[in-house]
Each structure stands twice: as structure tokens, then as C-alpha cells.
N, C-alpha and C positions, 0 to 999 in steps of 0.2 A: 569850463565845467560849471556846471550850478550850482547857487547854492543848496546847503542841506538845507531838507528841513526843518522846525524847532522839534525837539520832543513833545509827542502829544500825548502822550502815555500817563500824563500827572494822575494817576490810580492811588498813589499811597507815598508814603514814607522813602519805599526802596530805591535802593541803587543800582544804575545797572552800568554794566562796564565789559565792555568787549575786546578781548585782543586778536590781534591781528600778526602779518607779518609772512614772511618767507617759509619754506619748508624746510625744519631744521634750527629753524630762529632762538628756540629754547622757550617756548610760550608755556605750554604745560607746567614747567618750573616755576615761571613768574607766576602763573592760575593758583598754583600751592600753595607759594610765599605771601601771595597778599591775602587769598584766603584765612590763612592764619592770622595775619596781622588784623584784620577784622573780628575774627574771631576773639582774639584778646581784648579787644574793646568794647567786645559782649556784644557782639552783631551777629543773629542769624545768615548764615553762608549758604547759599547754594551755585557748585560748581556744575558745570553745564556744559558741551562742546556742542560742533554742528559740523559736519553732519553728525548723526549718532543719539542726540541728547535724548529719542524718543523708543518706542519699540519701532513705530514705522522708520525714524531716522536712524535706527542698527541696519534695518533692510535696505535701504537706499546707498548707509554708506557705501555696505558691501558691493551693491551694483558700480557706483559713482568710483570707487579706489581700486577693488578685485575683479571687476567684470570687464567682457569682452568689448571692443572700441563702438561706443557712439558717436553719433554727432555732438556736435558743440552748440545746438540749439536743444538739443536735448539734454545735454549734461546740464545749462543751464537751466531749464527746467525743474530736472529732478532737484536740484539746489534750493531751489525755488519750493517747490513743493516740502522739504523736509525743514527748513524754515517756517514756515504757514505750521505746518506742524504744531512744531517747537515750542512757538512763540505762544502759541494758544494753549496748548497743555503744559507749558514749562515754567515760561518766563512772566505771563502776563499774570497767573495765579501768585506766585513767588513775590513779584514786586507787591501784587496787591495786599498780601501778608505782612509786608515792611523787609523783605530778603534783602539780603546785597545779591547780585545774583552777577558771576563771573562767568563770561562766556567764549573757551577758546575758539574764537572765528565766529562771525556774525555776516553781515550781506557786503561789508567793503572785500570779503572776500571773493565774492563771486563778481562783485564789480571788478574787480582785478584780474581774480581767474579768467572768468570767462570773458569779460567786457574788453580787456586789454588784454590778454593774456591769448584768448581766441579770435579777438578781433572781429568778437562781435558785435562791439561798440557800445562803448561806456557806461553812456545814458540810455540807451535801450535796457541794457542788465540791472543799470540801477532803478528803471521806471517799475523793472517787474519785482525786483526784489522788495522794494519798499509797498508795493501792492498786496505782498506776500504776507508781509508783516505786519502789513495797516498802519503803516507811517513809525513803527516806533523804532525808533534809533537810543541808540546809548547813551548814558552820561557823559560817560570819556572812551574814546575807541586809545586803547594803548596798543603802537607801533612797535615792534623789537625786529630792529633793521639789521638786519648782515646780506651783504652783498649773495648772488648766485653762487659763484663758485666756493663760498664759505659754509653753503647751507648744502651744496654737494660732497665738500668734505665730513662735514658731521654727521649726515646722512650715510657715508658709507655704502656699499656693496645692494643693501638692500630696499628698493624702491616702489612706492604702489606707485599706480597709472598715472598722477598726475606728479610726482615728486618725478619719473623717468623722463620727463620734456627735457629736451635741451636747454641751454644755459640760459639764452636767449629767450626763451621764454620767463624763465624767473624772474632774469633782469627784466623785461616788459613790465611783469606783474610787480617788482618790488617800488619801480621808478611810476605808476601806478597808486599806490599804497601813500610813498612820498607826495605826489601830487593831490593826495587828497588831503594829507594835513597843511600842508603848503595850504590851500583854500579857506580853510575853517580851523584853524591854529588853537582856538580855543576847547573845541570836541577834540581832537586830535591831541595825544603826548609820544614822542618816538624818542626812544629809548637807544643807544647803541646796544644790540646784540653782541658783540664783541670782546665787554667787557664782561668782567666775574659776575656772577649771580643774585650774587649779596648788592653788588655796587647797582647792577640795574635795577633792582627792588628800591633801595632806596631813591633812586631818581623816580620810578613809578610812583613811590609813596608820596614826592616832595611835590609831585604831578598833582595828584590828589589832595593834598591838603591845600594848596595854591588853588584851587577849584572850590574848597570846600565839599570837597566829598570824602574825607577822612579827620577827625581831630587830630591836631598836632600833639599832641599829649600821648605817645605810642608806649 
């Protein structure tokens, strides 16, 4: 695997931080909890997903989650394109303001999804993804790891397009996820999913201050 590359994005002040992880991981929650925590330290927040975060990326999600079966070079695609999006009318003005800007899912997703997960290989998803974005990567990409079958119990009954893959694919995609922070230890924090809510926050937060991207003083 190669390495990342540095952050080129030095624009301002802001923070940027991405989470990642399984479907069903509990990431939205963590997006809340440290939101907040920022917020008490008197820091402009802006929360953000992907797909979705734009008007074009509400259109895409929908094709990408509720629509009819594409190919897997085209689902990567469209991932691709609602990122390029994203990043330009979302993320890159925000940071430039001094935002924290938290983003459920960022491009190690589609390097997962698609790259391992479709098997359309790795470093092809991640050459287009980082294309997409113009090289800017996160401060801290945070992991919230629970196994397949833990992320199909929590999920329950009700499944979009890409949560219905077999087990097997998630494990792909999580063992994935792992191997990227495995590589780059310091962009990467993985968290157990597993535990209470409260306890992973605080591990995320202890992530963050140990990085310097939070004061200890909460």
C-alpha cells in the first residue's frame, strides 16, 4: 500500500477530521458527540456527510443507496464525483474560515467500498479519489471498528444497496479500513465500536489531544 499523502490543504486555521468505519459502526453519534465537544471550546463546527453533504450529493446519494444495480466502476465514479463536489463547495470554504469541519465518510471510504470491497483495486480508487479532492486528506481519519456481523445486527431488517452485500464483503471492506491505519498510524485513530458511546468519545477525544488537534482543557 502507499504511502498517504501529506495534507496540502494548509488554507487556514481549520480542522478537518473524517470518520469512517462499517455500516452500523455508530459514526453519526461519534459526529455529534465531538461536535459538541468543540463547540464548548468555542470552535465553529461544521458537520458534513458524503455522500449527501451537497444539493448534487442528496441526488447521487439517492442513485448510489436507492437505485437500480450499477456497475462497480460506475458506483465508483459517482462517489467520486459527489466528493469533487463536496469538497469544493463544502469543505475547502469552511476550513478556509478556521471551521472544525467533521465528516461522516470521506474517500478511505470508497477506497474500501469500492477498491476492496468491489475489487476494483485499492490504488486505482484511491488515485481517483484523491484526484477528486485535489489531494486533501484529513487531519485525523477516526475508525469505529465492529466486525460484519455486528454491524448486521444493528442494522436490522432494514438495508440500502450497499449495507444488503453479504458479510463478506463488509469483512473485506472493514479488514481494509484496518489496513489503512495499520500503514499511517498517525492520520489514523480506531476506536472499538463496541464499546458504550461515552467510552469511544472519550478515546476519539484522547486521539485528538495526543495529535494536538483538541486542547486538553475540555
Amino acid at each position: 500500500m502507499s504511502p498517504a499523502p501529506t495534507r496540502v490543504a494548509a488554507v487556514s486555521d481549520g480542522i478537518f477530521i473524517a470518520f469512517e468505519g462499517g455500516d452500523g459502526a455508530g459514526k453519526s453519534t461519534q459526529v455529534r458527540l465531538l461536535a459538541s465537544a468543540y463547540a464548548l471550546l468555542g470552535r465553529s463546527v461544521l458537520v458534513t456527510r458524503q455522500p449527501g453533504g451537497t444539493e448534487l450529493g442528496r441526488a447521487l446519494r439517492d442513485l448510489l443507496l436507492h437505485g437500480d444495480h450499477m456497475s462497480a466502476r460506475a458506483e465508483a465514479l459517482i462517489f467520486a464525483a459527489d466528493k469533487a463536489q463536496h469538497v469544493e463547495e463544502v469543505v475547502r470554504p469552511a476550513l478556509a474560515a478556521g471551521q472544525v469541519v467533521l465528516t461522516d465518510r470521506y474517500t478511505d471510504s470508497a477506497v474500501a467500498y469500492q477498491g476492496a470491497g468491489r475489487a476494483l483495486g485499492a490504488e486505482e480508487v484511491r488515485t481517483l479519489q484523491l484526484w477528486a479532492v485535489d489531494d486533501l486528506l484529513p487531519d485525523l481519519t477516526v475508525i469505529v471498528d465492529i466486525s460484519a456481523e455486528e454491524g448486521r445486527r444493528r442494522r436490522g431488517a432494514v438495508h440500502d444497496r450497499l449495507e444488503s452485500e453479504a458479510d463478506e464483503y463488509h469483512a473485506a471492506v472493514r479488514a481494509h479500513f484496518l489496513a489503512l491505519a495499520a500503514a499511517a498510524p498517525q492520520r489514523y485513530a480506531v476506536v472499538d465500536g463496541s464499546l458504550d458511546p461515552v467510552a469511544i468519545h472519550d478515546r476519539i477525544v484522547a486521539a485528538l489531544i495526543d495529535r494536538g488537534l483538541m486542547a486538553a482543557n475540555r
